[in-house]
N, C-alpha and C positions, 0 to 999 in steps of 0.2 A: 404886698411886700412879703417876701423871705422872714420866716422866722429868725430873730436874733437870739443870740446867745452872747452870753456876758459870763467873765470867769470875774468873778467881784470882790470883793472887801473892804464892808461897810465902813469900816474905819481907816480908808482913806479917801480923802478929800477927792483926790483925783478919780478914783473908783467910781465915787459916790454923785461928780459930776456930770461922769458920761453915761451912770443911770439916767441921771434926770435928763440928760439930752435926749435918748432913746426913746424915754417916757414921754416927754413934747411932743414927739414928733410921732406919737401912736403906734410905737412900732409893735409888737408881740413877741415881747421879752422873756427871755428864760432864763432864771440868774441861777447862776450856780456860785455860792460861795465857794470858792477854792480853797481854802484853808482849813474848811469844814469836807466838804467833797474833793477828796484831791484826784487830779486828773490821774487816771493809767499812764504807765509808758507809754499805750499804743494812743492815747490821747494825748499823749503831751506832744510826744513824735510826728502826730499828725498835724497839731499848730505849729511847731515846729514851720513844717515843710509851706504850710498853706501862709505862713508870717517869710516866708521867704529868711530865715534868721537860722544860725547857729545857737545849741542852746546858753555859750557865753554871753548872746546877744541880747537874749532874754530875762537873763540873770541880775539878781539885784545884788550890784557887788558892792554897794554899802551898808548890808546887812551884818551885825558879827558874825553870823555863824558862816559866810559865805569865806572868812579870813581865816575862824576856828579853822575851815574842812579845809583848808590851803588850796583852793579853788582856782586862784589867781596862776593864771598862766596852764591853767589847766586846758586837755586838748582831746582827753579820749568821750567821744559822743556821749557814747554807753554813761559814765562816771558823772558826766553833766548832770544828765538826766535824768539819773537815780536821785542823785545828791537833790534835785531841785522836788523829786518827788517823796522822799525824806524828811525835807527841808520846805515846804512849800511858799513859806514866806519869801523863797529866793527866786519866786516867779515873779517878773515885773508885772503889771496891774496899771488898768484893766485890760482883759482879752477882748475882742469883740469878733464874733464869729456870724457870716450870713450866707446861706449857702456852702462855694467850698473856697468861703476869700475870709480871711480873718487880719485884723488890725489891731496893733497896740494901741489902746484909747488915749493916747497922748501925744499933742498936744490935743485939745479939746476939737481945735477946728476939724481937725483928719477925722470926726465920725460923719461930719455931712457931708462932705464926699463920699467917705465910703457908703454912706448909708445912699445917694443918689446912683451908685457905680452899680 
């Protein structure tokens, strides 16, 4: 199996269950704390693309700071994506990366698909 990659944060629930999925199922984890390791533009831009998502889409807009930056309704790429790499708590979680297909880990059930795809 594909090396996995996980964009994590231990302190959420959800984060912390699609580790443990990964980890059942023996996969060869690579976890990157995001909050601690924050992605490059050129990395965020590439989940981006590889998540099939706009970076609004990925955005966690019930964060304050995502209301602070006046975010909402926002639409230039660039601005997103800075703001989110500034901001990295306004990335939603978890990322799950295998090869060049990557999925937001939630709901829980969409990693064993992806992890069989």
């Amino acid at each position: 199996m594909n090396e996995i990659t996980i964009w994590h944060n231990p302190r959420c629930t959800k984060s912390r269950e699609a580790l443990a999925i990964l980890e059942e199922k023996n996969c060869d984890v690579q976890v990157i704390k995001y909050l601690d390791t924050v992605p490059t533009k050129d990395e965020l831009t590439t989940a981006l693309t590889m998540l099939g998502m706009n970076p609004q889409e990925l955005m966690r807009t019930t964060e304050a700071i995502y209301k602070e930056l006046g975010l909402k309704g926002e639409t230039d790429y660039d601005k997103l994506v800075d703001a989110m790499i500034a901001n990295p708590k306004l990335i939603q979680r978890p990322v799950i990366f295998k090869g060049n297909q990557a999925i937001l880990g939630r709901p829980k059930e969409n990693i064993a698909k992806f992890l069989n795809s």
